[in-house]
N, C-alpha and C positions, 0 to 999 in steps of 0.2 A: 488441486482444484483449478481449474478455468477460470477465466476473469468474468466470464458471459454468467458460471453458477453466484459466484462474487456479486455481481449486477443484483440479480435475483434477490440472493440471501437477503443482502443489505437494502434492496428497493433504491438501488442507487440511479444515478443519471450519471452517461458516459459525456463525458467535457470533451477529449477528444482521444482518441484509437479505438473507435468504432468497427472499424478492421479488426484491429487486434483480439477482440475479444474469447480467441481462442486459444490464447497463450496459457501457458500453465503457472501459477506462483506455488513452490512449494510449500515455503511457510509466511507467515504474516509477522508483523510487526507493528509495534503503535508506539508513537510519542509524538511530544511538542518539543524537543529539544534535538538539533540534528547532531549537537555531540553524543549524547545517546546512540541515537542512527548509528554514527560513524564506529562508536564501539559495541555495539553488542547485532546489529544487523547482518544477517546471511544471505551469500549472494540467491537468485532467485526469489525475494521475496516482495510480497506487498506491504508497502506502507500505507498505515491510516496514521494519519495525520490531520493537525487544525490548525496549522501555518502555510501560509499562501503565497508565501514570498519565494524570489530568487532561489534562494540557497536549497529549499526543498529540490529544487530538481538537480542541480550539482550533488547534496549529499546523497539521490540517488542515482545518479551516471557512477558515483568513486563507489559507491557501495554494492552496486549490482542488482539496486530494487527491479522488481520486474513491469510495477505499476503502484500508480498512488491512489488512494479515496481519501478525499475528504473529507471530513464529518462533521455533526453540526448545523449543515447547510451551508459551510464554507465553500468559495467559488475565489480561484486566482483569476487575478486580472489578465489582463490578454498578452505583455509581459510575458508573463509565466507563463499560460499557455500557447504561447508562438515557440519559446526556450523549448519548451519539451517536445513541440511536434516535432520541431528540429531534431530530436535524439532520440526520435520514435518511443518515445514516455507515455505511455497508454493514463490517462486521467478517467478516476469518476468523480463523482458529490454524492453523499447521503444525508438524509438530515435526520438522521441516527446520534445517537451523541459517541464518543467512542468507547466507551465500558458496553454498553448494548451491543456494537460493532464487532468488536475482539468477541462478546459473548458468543452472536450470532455465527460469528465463521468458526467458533473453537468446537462451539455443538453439530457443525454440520462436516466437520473432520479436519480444518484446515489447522495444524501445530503452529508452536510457536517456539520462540527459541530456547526457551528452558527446556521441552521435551529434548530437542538434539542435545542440551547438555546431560543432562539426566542420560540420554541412551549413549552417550558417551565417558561417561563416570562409570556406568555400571558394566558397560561393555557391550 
């Protein structure tokens, strides 16, 4: 999926890589914990998240996220979005809560990382 259909789904707002928005994330990912992130996240993907801090955009440069949304209405402070323009970190905001979020991208095709395990167990 495109980050620009991502946009759409969620009725987000692009914070910054406005450019980007034609990058591909293969699959998504959501938490508020970026130990989570660090263990079960696969590179290519988008993070939703509703932590606005620093470390969100380190856990995804080590992780390999491809882009974050916000949810919520959560917006990082400028900090955070200078850190990531720096690492070319494509940023939205929705004000979607994130169970809506995950729903919306998972009905319109985007997996998650139980499917690659599941197609990985089974063969």
């Amino acid at each position: 999926m495109i980050l620009n259909e991502v946009k759409e789904i969620l009725e987000a707002e692009v914070i910054i890589g406005s450019d980007n928005l034609k990058i591909e994330v293969k699959i998504g990912c959501a938490a508020d914990s970026m130990s989570d992130i660090l263990a079960f996240a696969k590179p290519g993907a988008l993070l939703l998240t509703g932590l606005t801090n620093l470390q969100v955009v380190y856990t995804s440069e080590i992780s390999d996220i491809k882009a974050i949304c916000f949810v919520r209405g959560k917006k990082p402070d400028e900090k955070v979005i200078k850190l990531a323009k720096s690492k070319n970190l494509p940023m939205l905001m929705t004000h979607l809560p994130m169970f809506e979020s995950c729903g919306r991208l998972y009905a319109n095709g985007l997996i998650g990382i139980g499917y690659l395990d599941i197609k990985k167990k089974n063969g």
